[in-house]
N, C-alpha and C positions, 0 to 999 in steps of 0.2 A: 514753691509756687502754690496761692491757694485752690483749694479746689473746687468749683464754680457749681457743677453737679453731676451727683452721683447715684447710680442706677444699680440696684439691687436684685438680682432674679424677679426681675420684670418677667411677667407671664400675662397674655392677653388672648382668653378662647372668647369665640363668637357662637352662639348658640342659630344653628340654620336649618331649612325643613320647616315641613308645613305643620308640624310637633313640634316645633324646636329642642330635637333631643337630638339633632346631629353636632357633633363641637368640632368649630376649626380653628387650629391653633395658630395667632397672627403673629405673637409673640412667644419666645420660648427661652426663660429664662435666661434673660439678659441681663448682663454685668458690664458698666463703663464709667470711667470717669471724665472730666471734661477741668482744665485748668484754666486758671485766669489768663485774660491776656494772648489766648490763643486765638486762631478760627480750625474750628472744630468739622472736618468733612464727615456725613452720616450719609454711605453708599449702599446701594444696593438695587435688584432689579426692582420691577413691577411686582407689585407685591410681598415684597420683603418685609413688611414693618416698618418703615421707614416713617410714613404719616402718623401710624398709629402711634409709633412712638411719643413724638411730637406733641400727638394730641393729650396725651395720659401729663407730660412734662406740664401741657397747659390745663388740667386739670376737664379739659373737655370731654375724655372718657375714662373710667375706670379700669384699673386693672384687676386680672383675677385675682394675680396674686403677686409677692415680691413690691417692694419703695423705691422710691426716688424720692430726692432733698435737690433742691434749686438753692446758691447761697447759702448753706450751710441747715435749711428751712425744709419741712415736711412740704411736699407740692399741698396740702389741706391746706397750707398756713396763707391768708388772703394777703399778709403784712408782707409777704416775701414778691406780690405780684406786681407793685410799686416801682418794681427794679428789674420788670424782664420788658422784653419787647418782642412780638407777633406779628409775622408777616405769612398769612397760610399760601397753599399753592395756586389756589382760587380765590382768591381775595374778592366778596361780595359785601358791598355799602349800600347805604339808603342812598337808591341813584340818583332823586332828585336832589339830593347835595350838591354843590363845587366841591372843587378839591381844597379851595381854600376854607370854607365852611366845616367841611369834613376834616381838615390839622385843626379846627378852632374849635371844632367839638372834644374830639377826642383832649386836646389842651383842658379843658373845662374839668372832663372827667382825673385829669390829673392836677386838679386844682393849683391850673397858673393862674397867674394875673391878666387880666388884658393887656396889658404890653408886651407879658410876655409870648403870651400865645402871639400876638402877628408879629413878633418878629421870628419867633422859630419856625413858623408857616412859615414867611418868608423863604427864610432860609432853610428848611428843609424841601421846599417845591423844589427851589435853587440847587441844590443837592444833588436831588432823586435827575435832574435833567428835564425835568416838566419845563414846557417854553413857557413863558409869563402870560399868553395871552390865553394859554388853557387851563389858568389858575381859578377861572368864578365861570367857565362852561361846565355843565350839570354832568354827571360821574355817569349817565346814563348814553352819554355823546360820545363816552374814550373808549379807546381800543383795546386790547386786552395789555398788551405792551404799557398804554396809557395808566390804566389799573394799577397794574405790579409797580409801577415807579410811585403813584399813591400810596398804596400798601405796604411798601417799603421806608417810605418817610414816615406814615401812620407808626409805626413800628419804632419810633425813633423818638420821637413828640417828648417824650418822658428821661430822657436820656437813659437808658437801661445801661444796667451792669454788664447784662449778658442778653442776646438779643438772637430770638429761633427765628432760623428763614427757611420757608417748604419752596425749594423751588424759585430761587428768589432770580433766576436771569428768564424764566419763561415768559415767554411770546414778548422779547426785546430781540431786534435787529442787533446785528453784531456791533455797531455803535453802541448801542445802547447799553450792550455788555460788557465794553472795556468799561463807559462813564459809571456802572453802578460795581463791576470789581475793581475797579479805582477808590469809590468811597466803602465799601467791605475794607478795603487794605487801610483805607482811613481809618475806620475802627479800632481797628487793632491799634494803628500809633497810639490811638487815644485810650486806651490800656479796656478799651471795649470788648469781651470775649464774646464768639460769630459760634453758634452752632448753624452749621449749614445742611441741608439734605438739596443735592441737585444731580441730575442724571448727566451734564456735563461736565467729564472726564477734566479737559483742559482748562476750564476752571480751578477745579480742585487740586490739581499741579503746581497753576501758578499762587495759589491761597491758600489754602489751608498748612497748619502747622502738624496735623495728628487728623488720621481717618479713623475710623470704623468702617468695616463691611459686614453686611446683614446678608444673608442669606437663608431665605423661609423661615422667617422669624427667628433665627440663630446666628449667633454673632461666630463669623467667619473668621476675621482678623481683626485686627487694631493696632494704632503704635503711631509714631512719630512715620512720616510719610517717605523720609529720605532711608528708612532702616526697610519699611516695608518693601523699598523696592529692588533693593540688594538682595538676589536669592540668595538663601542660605547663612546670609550675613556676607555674603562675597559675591564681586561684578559676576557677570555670565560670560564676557569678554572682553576684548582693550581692542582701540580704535585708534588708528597709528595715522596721523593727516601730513600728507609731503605737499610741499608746492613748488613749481620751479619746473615738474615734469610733467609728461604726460602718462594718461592711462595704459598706452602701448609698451610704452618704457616700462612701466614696473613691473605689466603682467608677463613681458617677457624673461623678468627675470625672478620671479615668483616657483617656478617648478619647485626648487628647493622647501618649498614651506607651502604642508599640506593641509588646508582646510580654509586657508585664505579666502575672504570673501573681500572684493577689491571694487572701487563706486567712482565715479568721476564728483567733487562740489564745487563749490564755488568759491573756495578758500584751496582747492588742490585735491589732488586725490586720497582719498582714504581705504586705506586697508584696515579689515576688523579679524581679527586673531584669536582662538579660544584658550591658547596655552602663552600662558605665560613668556616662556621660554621662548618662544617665535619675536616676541616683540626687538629685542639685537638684532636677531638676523634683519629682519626689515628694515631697520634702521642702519644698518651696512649696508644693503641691498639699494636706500636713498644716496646714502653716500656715494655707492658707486657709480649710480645712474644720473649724478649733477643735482639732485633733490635741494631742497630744504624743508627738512625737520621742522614741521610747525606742531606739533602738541602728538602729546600719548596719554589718553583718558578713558578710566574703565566706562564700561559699555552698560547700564544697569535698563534692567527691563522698566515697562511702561506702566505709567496705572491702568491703561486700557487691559494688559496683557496679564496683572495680577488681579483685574477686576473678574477677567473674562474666567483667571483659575479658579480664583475664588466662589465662582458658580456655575461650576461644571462638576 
């Protein structure tokens, strides 16, 4: 799989003070790779580097020290910016634009043709979920939600290789954020690789292929997302679902098996077990109480819960 971009002992100080001779380190030699084809999660708190990162990738600040290659391309190299796409956290336009004005410019800047620009307007307004009748109202009229759906088609206009988004579900209603991780997921079919940075957890579960987590400017973890969340490389427990009984049934026969944590759902009762070995007994324990045995699946922690270790 190729590899879309790579990040070399990235180092980013901020010179602060009324001297400027205090330095505060944003970035602290960071190392990642990012593959084609993926969507890429870049986590972390309030001030981790996350933006800044971003911004170096787009050549908007420099780093101290340590490269990055975009496309196989020095981020210096202008030819490589042809083929990325930018959607920042705060997406600020010339407000008295439209939004349609605004795809037709940016079109212009990536030398379409007039055809082509109104028809990928078109069809990128259509995309992003912008309604038709707020395609030629002035950008200075939408809401911040309105914006981000702009920002996110802007970012697209060009068809990029590989496309950075800061934040790209902020200030959207929970509609609004299935319809734009709907077309994220789109991308990817269309072998488009998504470096995402967003503070929303459940996002990045259901989308992305491989995280990053920052941590004051230091890269925490990394890795495909299904290994990161197996401690140790093994579940933390197994979760035994019967249906057929009730709660009172199982737990009265539960004495035998210590450490059982036992829940009422709506597929049946579940019991979660830390040893291995307990998962038989339970499953005797259904049989003898009239159960059915509906699934035995290890138990693997959350990204919330490796995000939360991760910056502690």
């Amino acid at each position: 799989m190729e590899t879309i971009v790579e990040i070399e002992n990235l180092t980013k100080d901020y010179e602060t003070g009324f001297w400027r001779k205090k330095k505060v380190r944003a970035l602290d030699d960071l190392s990642l790779t990012v593959k084609s084809g993926q969507i890429f999660g870049f986590l972390g708190g309030n001030g981790a580097g996350k933006t800044t990162t971003i911004k170096i990738l787009m050549s908007l600040l420099f780093p101290t020290s340590g490269s990055a290659r975009i496309l196989g391309r020095d981020i210096s190299d202008v030819k490589m910016r042809s083929s990325i796409g930018y959607c920042p956290e705060n997406p600020y336009f010339y407000d008295y634009l439209t939004a349609r004005e605004l795809l037709n410019y940016f079109g212009e800047l990536f030398s379409l043709n007039s055809a082509k620009r109104k028809s990928k307007t078109e069809e990128l307004l259509t995309k992003v979920g912008l309604q038709e009748k707020d395609w030629d109202k002035q950008l200075r009229k939408f809401s911040k939600g309105m914006l981000q759906r702009v920002g996110l088609a802007q970012s697209l206009v060009n068809e990029p290789r590989i496309v950075f988004l800061d934040e790209p579900m902020s200030g959207l209603d929970p509609m609004g954020r299935r319809e734009i991780r709907e077309l994220i997921a789109g991308l990817r079919e269309k072998g488009t690789t998504v470096f995402m940075s967003t503070h929303i957890l459940s996002d990045v579960e259901a989308l992305c292929d491989e995280v990053a987590i920052l941590r004051n400017g230091k890269l925490a973890a990394t890795g495909k997302l299904d290994e990161l969340l197996a401690r140790d490389g093994q579940s933390r427990s197994f979760e035994i679902t019967i249906a057929g009984v009730s709660i009172q049934e199982i737990r009265g026969e539960l004495g035998q098996v210590s450490g059982a944590d036992i829940s009422e759902k709506a597929n049946g009762v579940s019991v979660e077990v830390t040893d291995e070995n307990d998962i038989e007994r339970i499953i005797n324990i259904s049989r003898k109480v009239g159960g059915k045995l509906i699934s035995v699946q290890p138990v693997k922690q959350s990204l919330e819960e490796l995000f939360v270790k991760e910056n502690t």
